[in-house]
MMTF fields as JSON, N, C-alpha, C and O atoms, coordinates in Angstrom:
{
  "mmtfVersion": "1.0.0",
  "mmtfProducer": "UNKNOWN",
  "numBonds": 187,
  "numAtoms": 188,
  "numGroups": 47,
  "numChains": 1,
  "numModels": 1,
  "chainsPerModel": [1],
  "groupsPerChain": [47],
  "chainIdList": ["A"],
  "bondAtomList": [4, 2, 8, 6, 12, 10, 16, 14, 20, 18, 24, 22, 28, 26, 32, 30, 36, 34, 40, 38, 44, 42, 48, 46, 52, 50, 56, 54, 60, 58, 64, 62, 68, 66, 72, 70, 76, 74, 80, 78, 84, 82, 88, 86, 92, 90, 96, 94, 100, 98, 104, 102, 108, 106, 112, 110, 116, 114, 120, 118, 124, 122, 128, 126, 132, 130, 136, 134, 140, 138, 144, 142, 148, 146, 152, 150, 156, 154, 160, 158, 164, 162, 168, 166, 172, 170, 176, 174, 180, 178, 184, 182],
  "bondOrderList": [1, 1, 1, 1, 1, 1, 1, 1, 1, 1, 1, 1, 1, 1, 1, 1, 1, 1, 1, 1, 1, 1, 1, 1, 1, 1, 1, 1, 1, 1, 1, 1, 1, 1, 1, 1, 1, 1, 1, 1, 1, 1, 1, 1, 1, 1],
  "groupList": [{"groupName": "UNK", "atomNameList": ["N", "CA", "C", "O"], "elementList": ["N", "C", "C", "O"], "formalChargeList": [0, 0, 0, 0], "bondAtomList": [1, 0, 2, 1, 3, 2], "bondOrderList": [1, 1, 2], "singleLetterCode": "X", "chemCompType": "L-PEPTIDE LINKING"}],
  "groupTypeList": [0, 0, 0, 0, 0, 0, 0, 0, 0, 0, 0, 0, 0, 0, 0, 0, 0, 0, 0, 0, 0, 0, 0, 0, 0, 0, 0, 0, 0, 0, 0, 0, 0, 0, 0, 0, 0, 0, 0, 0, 0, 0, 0, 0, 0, 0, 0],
  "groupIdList": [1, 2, 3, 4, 5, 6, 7, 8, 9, 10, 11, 12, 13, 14, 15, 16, 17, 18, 19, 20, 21, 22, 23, 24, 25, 26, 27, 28, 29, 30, 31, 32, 33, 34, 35, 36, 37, 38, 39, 40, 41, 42, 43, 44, 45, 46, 47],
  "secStructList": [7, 2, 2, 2, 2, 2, 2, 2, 2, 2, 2, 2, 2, 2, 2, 2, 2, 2, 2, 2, 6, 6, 6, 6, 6, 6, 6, 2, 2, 2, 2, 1, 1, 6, 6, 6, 6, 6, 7, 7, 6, 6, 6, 6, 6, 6, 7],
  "xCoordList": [29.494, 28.074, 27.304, 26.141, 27.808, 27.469, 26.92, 26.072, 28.139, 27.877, 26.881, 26.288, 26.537, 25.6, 23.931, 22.991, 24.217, 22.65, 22.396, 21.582, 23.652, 23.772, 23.583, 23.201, 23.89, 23.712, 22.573, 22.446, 21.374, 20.456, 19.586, 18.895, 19.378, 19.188, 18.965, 17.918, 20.766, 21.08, 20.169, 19.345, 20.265, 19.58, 17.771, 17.055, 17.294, 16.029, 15.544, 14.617, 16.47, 16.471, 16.505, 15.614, 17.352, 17.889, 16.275, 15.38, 16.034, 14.704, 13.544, 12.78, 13.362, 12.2, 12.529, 11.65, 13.761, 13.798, 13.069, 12.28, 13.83, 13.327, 12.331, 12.234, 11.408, 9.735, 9.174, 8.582, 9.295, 9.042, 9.679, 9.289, 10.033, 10.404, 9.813, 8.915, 9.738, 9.233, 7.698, 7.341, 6.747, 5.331, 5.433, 4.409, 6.048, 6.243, 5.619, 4.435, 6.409, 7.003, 5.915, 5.711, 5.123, 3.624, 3.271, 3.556, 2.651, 1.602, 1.951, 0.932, 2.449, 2.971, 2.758, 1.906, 2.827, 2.536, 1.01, 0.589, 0.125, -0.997, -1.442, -2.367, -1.38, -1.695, -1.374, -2.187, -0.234, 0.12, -0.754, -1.583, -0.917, -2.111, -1.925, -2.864, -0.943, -0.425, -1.254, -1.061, -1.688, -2.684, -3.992, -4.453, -4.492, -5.632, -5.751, -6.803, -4.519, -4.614, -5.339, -4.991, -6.27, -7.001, -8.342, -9.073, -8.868, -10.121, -10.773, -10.178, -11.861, -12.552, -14.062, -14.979, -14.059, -15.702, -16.657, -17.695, -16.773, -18.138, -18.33, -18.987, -17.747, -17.945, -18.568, -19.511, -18.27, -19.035, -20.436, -21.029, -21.307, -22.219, -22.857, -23.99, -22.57, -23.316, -23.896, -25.125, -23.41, -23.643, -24.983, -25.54],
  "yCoordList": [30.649, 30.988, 30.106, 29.84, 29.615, 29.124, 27.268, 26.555, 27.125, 25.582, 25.404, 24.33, 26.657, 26.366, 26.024, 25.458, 26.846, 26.486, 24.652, 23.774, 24.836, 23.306, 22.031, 20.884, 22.488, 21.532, 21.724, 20.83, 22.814, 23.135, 22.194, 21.405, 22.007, 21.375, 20.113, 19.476, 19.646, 18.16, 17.813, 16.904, 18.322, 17.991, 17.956, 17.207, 18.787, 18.522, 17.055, 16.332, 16.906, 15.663, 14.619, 13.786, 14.403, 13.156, 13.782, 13.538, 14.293, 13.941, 13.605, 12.756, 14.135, 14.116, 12.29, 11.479, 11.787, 10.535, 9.324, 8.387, 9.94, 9.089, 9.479, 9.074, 10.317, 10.373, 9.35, 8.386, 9.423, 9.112, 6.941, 6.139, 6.655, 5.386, 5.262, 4.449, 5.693, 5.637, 5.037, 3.952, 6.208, 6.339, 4.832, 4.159, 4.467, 3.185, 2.403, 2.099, 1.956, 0.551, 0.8, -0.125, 1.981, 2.219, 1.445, 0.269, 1.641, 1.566, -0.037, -0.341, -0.535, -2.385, -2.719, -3.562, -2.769, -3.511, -3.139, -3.87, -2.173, -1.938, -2.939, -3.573, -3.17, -3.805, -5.52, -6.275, -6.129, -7.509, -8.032, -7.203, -9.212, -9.996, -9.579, -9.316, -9.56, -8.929, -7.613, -7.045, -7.303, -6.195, -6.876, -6.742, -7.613, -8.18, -9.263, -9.795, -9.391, -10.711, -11.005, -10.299, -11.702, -12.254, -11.743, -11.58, -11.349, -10.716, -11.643, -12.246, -12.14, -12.992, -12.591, -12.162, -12.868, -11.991, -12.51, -11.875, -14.286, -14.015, -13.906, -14.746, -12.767, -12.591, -11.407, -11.204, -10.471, -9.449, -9.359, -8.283, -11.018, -10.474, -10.828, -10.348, -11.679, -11.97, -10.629, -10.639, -9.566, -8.6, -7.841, -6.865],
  "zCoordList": [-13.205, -13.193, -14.177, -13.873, -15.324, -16.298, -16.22, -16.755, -15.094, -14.401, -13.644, -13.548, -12.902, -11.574, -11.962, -11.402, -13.489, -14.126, -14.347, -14.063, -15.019, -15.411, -14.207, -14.439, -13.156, -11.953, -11.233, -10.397, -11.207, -10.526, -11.636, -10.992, -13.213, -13.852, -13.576, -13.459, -13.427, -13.61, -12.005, -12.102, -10.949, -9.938, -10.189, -9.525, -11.13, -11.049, -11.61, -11.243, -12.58, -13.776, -12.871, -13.036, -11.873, -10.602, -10.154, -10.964, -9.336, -8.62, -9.269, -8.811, -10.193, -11.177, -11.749, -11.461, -12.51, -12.318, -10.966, -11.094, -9.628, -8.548, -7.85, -6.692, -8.371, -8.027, -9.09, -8.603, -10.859, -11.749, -11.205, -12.054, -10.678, -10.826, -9.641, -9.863, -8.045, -7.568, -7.58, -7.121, -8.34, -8.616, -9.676, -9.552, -10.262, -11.186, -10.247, -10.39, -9.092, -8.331, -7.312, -6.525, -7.184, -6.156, -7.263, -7.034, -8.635, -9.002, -9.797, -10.417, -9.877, -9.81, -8.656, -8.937, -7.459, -6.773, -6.34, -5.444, -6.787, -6.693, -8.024, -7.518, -8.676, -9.627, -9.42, -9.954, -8.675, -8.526, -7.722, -7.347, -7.255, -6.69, -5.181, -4.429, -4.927, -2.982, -2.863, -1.788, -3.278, -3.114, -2.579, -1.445, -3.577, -3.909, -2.381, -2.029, -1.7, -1.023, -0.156, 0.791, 0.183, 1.316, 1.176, 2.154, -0.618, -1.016, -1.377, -2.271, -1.093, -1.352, -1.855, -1.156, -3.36, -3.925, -3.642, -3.83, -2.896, -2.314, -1.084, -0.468, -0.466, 0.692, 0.53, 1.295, -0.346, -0.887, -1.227, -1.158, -1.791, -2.188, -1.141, -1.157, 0.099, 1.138, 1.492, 1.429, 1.818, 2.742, 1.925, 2.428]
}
């Protein structure tokens, strides 16, 4: 009984890690220029 705490635990720790690295590697490539690609600012002020 004493283990099962310990592994309902250790399992939250594993997911909570691969949301947490996940949300990382979204928010880097939101930030790298491949985001940005094919934006051109004066096309913006034409309009």
């Amino acid at each position: 009984m004493e283990y099962s705490i310990y592994a309902v635990l250790g399992v939250l720790v594993v997911i909570y890690l691969f949301i947490t690295i996940k949300n990382r590697n979204k928010s880097k490539s939101r930030k790298s220029k491949k985001f940005m690609d094919g934006y051109n600012h004066e096309d913006r002020k034409k309009d």
